[in-house]
C-alpha angles and dihedrals in degrees: 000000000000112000116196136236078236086066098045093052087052095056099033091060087046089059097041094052087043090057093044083056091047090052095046088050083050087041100048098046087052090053091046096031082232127125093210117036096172136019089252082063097077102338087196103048084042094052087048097041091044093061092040084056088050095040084048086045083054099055079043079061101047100050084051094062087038083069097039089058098032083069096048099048085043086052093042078046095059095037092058092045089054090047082061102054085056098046091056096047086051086054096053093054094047082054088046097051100043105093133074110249092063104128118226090254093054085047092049098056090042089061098054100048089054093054085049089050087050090052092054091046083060101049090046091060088053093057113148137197133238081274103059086248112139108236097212098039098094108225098327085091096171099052115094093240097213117050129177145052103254108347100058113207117192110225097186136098129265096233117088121227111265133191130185120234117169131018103288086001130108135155136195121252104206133337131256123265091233092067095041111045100006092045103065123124110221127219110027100323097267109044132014116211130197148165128236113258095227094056111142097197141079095246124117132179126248117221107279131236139217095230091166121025096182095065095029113107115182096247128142116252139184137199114217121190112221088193134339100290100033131062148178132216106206122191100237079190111056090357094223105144108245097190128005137197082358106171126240137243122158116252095006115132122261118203134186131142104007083308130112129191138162129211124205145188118031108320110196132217113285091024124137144197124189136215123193146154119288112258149191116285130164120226097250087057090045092056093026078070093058094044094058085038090066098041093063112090111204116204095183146044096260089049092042095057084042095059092034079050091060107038084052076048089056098037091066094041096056087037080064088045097056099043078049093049089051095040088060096044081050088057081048086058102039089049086049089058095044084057089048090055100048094039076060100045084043097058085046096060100034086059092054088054098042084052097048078042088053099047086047093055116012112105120230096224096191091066089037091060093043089057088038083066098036093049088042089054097044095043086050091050086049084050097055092035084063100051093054096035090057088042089069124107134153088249083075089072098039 
């Protein structure tokens, strides 16, 4: 078979324009420091290492929000500490006040520090981040959450902010105003005690206490007093009588139900106490109680159990508030940690990726240099084979 010049030029010049692309792809990943510098280089490495490098961006974008949530649960943090600190001065000044030798003056600036104090509460719910976004508003996170002077509404939403942070992993950035100042269960958690206010005597009701939980059943009750040394506890709620024409020692336990109470101090005929289940109440209500307790000015022994009744009153309900308010700065930590861990496991496993990214694409110079030279050398014998190649014709042998 007889093969032409017309052929060996052909594939000379193919060879030689294979070996000058060789040499640019060399060429070019020594110049980037990347084995592959487009998708043409390797399609199949590329299509692997283009969705590494998105699932890499993703875990970017996680630590990101890591740090987007980890301010605002630092600023909820400080906002709810600072809700305590309130809190505890409120609770020294109900102690303060509840005696009976307090003089109108001291009443009076007790008073308004507490209105002061109820102005701070407010502006602590309304806390907002670097953004303008209200932390306790849910996620209506451009509505200011408290509104109102005294009576305080909540115009946010009941879901918490979440962001995501991690795969399968997401975190709540703050918590919604309705479960931290609206979901607070008043008295001692389990039963809220008060006094008539048309009682004529001196008595006033201890907190009462779940002693049996087997027989206790969360109905209202109410202890009457007959005269001033019996008394009946009747059901409000089914009105069967649990106890009748019971006589009466101050300070001595009453017990009925699974409950037990004590009432102390001169009840008089006609007077009445209530037990009921613990409830619902938000913390300006809660306040909002102290402050109309101290502007009432008694001027006898009925009106001053009343108000000592209802500063004691106070006293539990804000002792519920506090050990809320803590228990929610406690879930803030928790959920910081939580961050911390993930933020952790995240950097773990973007490294393993940016490394399997790296072996796909980092160049080894030192055998890229080696086939630089190689290539250089081959392409520069093809170079010289051509020229003579094309330099042959039959007039050579005449």
């Amino acid at each position: 078979m007889r093969i032409s010049s017309a052929y060996f030029s052909r594939q000379l010049a193919s060879d030689y324009m294979r070996k000058q692309s060789e040499l640019a792809i060399t060429q070019g990943q020594l110049a980037s420091g990347k084995k592959i510098n487009r998708p043409s280089d390797d399609p199949a490495v590329a299509v692997v290492n283009s969705s590494l490098k998105q699932t890499s961006s993703q875990f970017k974008q996680y630590d990101r929000n890591s740090t987007f949530a980890e301010a605002r649960l630092a600023m909820e943090e400080t906002a709810l500490g600072s809700i305590s600190n309130v809190l505890l001065r409120m609770k020294e000044l109900a102690l303060a006040v509840n005696n009976d030798t307090l003089s109108p003056n001291d009443n009076a600036a007790y008073l308004a520090e507490v209105e002061q104090q109820f102005l701070e509460l407010v502006d602590y719910s309304n806390t907002a981040d670097a953004n303008g976004d209200f932390l306790f508003a849910g996620n209506k996170v451009g509505n200011k959450p408290f509104v109102g002077n005294k009576n305080i509404s909540y115009h946010g939403d009941d879901e918490a902010k979440s962001i995501q942070i991690g795969a399968g992993r997401t975190v709540a950035s703050s918590d919604t105003g309705a479960d931290v100042f609206l979901r607070i269960r008043n008295g001692n958690g389990d039963l809220k005690v008060s006094a008539d206010s048309a009682n004529t005597g001196s008595g006033t009701v201890s907190p009462a206490s779940v002693t049996d939980r087997s027989t206790f059943t969360k109905d209202d009750y109410r202890i009457t007093f007959t005269s001033p040394t019996t008394f009946d506890v009747i059901n409000e709620t089914t009105g069967a009588t649990e106890l009748s024409a019971q006589p009466y020692a101050t300070g001595e336990n009453i017990e009925f139900a699974g409950i037990q109470v004590d009432v102390t101090g001169a009840p008089a005929a006609g007077d009445s106490f209530t037990v009921k289940p613990s409830t619902n109440q938000d913390l300006f209500t809660t306040v909002n109680n102290f402050i109309d307790v101290l502007n009432t000015n008694p001027t006898n022994a009925s009106e001053k159990a009343l108000r000592k009744q209802n500063i004691n009153g106070f006293i539990s309900d804000l002792n519920q508030a506090f050990e809320h308010i803590n228990a929610k700065r406690s879930q803030v930590g928790t959920r910081l940690v939580y961050i911390d861990s993930s933020r952790a496991e995240n950097e773990a496993i973007k490294y393993q990726i940016d490394t399997t990214i790296s072996g796909f694409e980092d160049l080894d110079y030192a055998e890229a240099v080696t086939r630089l030279e190689s290539q250089a050398n081959s392409l520069q014998a093809l170079q010289a084979s051509f020229g003579r190649i094309e330099g042959l014709t039959i007039f050579n042998y005449l």
